[in-house]
C-alpha positions in Angstrom: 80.6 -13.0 -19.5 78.5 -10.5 -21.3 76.2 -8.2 -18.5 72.7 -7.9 -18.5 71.6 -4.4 -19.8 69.7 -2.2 -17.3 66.8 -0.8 -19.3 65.0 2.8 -17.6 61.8 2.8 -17.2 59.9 5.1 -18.2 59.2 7.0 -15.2 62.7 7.4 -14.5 62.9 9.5 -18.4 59.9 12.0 -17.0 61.9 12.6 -13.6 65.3 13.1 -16.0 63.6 15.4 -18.4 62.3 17.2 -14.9 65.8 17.8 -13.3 66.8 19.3 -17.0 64.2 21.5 -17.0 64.7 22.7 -13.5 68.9 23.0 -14.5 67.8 25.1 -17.4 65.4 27.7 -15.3 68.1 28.0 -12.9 70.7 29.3 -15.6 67.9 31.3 -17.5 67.2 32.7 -14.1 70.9 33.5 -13.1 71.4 35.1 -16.8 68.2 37.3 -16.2 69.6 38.4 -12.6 72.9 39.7 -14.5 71.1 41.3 -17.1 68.9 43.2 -14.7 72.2 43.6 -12.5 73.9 45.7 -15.6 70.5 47.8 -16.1 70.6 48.5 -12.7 74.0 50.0 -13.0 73.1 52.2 -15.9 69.6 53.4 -14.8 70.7 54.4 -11.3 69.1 58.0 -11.9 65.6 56.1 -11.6 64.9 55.3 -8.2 61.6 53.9 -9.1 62.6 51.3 -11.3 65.3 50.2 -8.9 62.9 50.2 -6.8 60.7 47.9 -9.3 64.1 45.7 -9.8 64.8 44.9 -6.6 61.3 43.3 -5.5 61.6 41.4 -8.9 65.1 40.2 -7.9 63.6 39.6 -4.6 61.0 37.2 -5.9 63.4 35.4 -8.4 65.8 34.5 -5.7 62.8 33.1 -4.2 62.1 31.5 -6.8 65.6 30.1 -7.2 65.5 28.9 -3.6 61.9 26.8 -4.7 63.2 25.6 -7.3 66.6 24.4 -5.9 64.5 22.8 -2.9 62.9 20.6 -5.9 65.3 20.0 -7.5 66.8 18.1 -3.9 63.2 16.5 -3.6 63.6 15.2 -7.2 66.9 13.5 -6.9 66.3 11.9 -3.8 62.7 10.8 -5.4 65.6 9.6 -8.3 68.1 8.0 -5.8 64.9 6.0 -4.4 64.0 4.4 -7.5 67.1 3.9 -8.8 67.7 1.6 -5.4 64.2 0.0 -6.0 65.9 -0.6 -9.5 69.2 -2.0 -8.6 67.0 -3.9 -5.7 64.8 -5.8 -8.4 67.7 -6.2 -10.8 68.7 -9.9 -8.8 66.9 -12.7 -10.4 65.5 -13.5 -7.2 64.0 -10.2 -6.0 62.7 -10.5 -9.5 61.1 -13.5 -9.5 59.7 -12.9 -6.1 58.4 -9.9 -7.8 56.5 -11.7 -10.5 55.1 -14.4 -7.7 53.9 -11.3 -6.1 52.0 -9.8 -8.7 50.7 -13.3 -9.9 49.4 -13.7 -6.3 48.1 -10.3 -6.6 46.2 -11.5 -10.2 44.9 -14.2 -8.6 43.1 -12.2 -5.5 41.9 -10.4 -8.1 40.0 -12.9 -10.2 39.2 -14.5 -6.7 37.6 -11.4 -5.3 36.0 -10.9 -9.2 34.2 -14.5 -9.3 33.1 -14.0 -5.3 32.0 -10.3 -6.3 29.9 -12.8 -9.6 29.1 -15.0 -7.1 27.2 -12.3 -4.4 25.7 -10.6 -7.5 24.0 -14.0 -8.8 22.6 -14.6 -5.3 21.2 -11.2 -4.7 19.5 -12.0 -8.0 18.4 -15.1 -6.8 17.0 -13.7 -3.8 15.3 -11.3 -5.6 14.1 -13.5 -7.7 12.2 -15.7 -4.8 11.3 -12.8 -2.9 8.9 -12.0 -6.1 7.8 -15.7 -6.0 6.9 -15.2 -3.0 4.7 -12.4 -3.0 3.1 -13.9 -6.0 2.6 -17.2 -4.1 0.7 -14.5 -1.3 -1.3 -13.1 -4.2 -2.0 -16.8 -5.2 -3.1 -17.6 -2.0 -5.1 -14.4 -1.2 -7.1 -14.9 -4.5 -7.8 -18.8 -3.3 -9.1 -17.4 0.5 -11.5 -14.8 -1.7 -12.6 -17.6 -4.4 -13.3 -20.0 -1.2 -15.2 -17.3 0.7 -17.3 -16.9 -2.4 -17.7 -20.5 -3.1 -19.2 -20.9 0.4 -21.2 -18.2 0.1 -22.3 -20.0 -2.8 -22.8 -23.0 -1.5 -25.2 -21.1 1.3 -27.1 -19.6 -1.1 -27.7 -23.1 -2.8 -28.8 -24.6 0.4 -31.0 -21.9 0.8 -32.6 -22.5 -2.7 -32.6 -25.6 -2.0 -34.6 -25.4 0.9 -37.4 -23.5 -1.0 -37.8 -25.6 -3.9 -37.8 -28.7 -1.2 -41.1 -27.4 0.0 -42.9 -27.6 -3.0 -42.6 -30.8 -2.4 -45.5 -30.6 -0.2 -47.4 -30.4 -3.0 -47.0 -32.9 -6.3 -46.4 -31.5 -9.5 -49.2 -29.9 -12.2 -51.8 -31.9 -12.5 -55.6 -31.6 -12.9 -58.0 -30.3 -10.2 -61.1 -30.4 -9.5 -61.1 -27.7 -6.5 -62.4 -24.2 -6.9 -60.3 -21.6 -8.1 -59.7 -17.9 -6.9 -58.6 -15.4 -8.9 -55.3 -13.3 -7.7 -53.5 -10.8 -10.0 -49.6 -9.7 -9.4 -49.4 -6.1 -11.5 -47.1 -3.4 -10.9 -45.7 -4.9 -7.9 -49.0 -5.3 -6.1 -51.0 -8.3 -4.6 -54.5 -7.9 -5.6 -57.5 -10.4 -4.6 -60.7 -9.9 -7.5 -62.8 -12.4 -5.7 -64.4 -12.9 -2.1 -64.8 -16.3 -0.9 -68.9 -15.9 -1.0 -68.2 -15.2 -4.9 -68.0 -11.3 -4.9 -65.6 -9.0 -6.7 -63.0 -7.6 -3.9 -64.0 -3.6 -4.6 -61.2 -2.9 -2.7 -58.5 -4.1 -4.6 -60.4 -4.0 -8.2 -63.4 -2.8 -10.4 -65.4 -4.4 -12.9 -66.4 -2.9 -16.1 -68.1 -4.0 -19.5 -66.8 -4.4 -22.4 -68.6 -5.3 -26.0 -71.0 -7.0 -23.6 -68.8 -8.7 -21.8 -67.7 -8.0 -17.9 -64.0 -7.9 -17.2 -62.2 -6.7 -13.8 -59.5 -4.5 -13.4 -57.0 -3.8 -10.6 -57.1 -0.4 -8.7 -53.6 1.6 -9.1 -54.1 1.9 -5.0 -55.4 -1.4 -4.3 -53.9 -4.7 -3.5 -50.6 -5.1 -1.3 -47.7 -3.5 -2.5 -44.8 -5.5 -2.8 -42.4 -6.8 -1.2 -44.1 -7.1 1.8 -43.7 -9.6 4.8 -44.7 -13.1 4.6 -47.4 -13.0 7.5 -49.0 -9.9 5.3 -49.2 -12.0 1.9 -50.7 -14.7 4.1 -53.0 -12.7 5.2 -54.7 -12.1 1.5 -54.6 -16.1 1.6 -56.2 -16.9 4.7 -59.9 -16.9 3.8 -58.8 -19.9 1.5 -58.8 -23.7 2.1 -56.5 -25.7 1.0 -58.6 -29.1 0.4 -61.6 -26.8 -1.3 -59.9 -23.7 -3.0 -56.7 -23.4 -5.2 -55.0 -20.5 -5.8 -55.5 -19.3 -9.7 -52.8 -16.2 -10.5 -52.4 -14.0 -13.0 -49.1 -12.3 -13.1 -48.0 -9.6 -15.1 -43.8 -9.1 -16.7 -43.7 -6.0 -15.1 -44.0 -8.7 -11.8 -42.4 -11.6 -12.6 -39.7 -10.3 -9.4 -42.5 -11.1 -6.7 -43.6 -14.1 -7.5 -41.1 -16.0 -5.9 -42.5 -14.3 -2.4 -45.9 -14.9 -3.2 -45.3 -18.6 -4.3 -43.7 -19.0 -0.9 -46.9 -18.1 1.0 -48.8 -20.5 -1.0 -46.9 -23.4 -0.5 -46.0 -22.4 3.4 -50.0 -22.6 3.6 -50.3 -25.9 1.5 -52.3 -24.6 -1.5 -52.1 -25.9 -4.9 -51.9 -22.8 -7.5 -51.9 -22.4 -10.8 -49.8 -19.4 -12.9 -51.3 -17.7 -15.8 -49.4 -15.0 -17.7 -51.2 -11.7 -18.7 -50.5 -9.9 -21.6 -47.9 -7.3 -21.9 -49.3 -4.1 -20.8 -53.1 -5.7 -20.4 -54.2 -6.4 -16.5 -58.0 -7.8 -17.2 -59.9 -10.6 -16.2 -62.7 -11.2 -18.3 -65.6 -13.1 -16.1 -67.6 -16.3 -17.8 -69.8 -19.0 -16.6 -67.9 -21.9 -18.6 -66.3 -24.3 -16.7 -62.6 -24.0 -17.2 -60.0 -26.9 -16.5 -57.0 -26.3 -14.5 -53.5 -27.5 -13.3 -52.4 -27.1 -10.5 -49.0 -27.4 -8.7 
C-alpha cells in the first residue's frame, strides 16, 4: 500500500530558508570572533584597538544571543505548523477543513448579496426621498397657482360688478337730450360748458381761429386725476340725467382715467357719449349745427 506524499507548503520553504540563514550568521559570526581572537593576540601593544575589539566582540555575542533566541522562536513557529500539518493530513480533518471554508464562502456571498441588498434600498430611499420633495414642490406651486386663481377670480367679480352697472343704462343709441361738453387731457377733468350755456373760464379759454371759435383746456384747470369718486361727481352734479347727457372728449395721453370717470357717470345715471381727440390736439371747435348723438 503505496503512502500518500506530504507536500510543504510554501510557507514552511520561507521559514526553512530562514533557519539556514540564521545557521549561516551564526558560523560567519563564530569565524569572525576567531579571526578577531588571533588579531587580538598579535596586536596586544595597541590597547586602543583592544579596546575597540572587545566592545565589537561584546555586541556580536549579543548578537549571537538574538539570533539564537530566534532561531528557538522559529522552530517552535516550525514544530506548530508542522503539527497543524500532520493534524490536517487525516481525510477527515481534511474534509472538515474544506466544509469549513465552503461555509466560510458561503457567509461571504451571503454577507455580499445582503451588503447588495442594503445598497439597493438606500438607493431606493433615496430615490423617494427626492420624489418626495418634488411632490412638495408640486404641491407648493398648486397652493401659489390657486391663490392666484382666486385672486383672479376676485378681480373678475369685481369687473364684473362694474360692467353690471352699465346696465342701468341700455346700450348706444340715439338721443335727443342736450349735451355737455367734458374733456379728459393730461390726466385732468375739465368742464368747457356751464349749465346756463357759458364757457367754464376756470377750467378753459376760448380763442378764434380762421374765424372760427374753439376752446382750449387750461394746463391748471380741471381736476387732476385720479381723484375720489365724490370729487368727479362733483364736476357732474349740475347735470340731469333725464335733460343732459354727458358728451366727452378724451385724449390718448388719458385713455387710463376714463374708467374712473365712466364710473361716476353711470353711479349718477347719465347717458354719455365718447369722442376721441386727436393725437396731441385738445380743441373744441364751437358751431350752431345741430349734431346727432349716441349715447350709452
Amino acid at each position: 500500500m503505496s503512502r500518500r506524499k506530504i507536500e510543504i507548503p510554501d510557507s514552511l520553504e520561507l521559514l526553512l530558508d530562514t533557519i539556514c540563514n540564521t545557521f549561516g550568521a551564526v558560523i560567519f559570526i563564530s569565524m569572525l570572533l576567531s579571526i578577531l581572537a588571533e588579531e587580538k593576540a598579535a596586536e596586544s601593544e595597541a590597547p586602543d584597538n583592544a579596546s575597540q575589539i572587545d566592545q565589537m566582540v561584546t555586541r556580536l555575542e549579543q548578537d549571537v544571543v538574538k539570533a539564537r533566541a530566534q532561531h528557538r522562536q522559529i522552530k517552535a513557529q516550525l514544530d506548530q505548523q508542522s503539527d497543524l500539518l500532520n493534524r490536517f493530513s487525516n481525510p477527515d480533518a481534511l474534509q472538515m477543513a474544506h466544509q469549513i471554508a465552503q461555509a466560510s464562502e458561503t457567509r461571504i456571498r451571503v454577507m455580499t448579496s445582503r451588503t447588495d441588498q442594503l445598497e439597493t434600498l438606500k438607493d431606493q430611499e433615496a430615490e423617494s426621498l427626492r420624489k418626495e420633495v418634488i411632490l412638495s414642490e408640486q404641491h407648493d406651486l398648486h397652493d401659489r397657482m390657486q391663490r392666484q386663481v382666486e385672486a383672479m377670480a376676485r378681480q373678475l367679480e369685481v369687473a364684473t360688478a362694474k360692467v353690471g352697472r352699465k346696465a342701468k343704462i341700455s346700450r348706444i343709441r340715439p338721443t335727443s337730450k342736450l349735451g355737455f361738453a367734458y374733456m379728459l387731457h393730461n390726466n385732468r377733468f375739465y368742464r368747457t360748458m356751464t349749465t346756463v350755456g357759458e364757457i367754464d373760464s376756470a377750467d378753459c379759454s376760448e380763442h378764434e381761429e380762421a374765424g372760427m371759435k374753439t376752446i382750449v383746456p387750461r394746463p391748471t384747470g380741471g381736476l387732476a386725476l385720479p381723484a375720489d369718486m365724490n370729487r368727479i361727481q362733483a364736476r357732474l352734479e349740475s347735470l340731469n340725467n333725464e335733460r343732459h347727457f354727458v358728451r366727452l372728449f378724451v385724449s390718448p395721453n388719458s385713455f387710463g382715467e376714463f374708467i374712473a370717470v365712466k364710473d361716476a357717470m353711470v353711479e349718477q345715471g347719465l347717458e354719455y357719449e365718447v369722442i376721441i381727440l386727436n393725437d396731441g390736439e385738445a380743441k373744441l371747435y364751437l358751431s350752431s349745427e345741430p349734431i346727432e348723438s349716441f349715447v350709452q
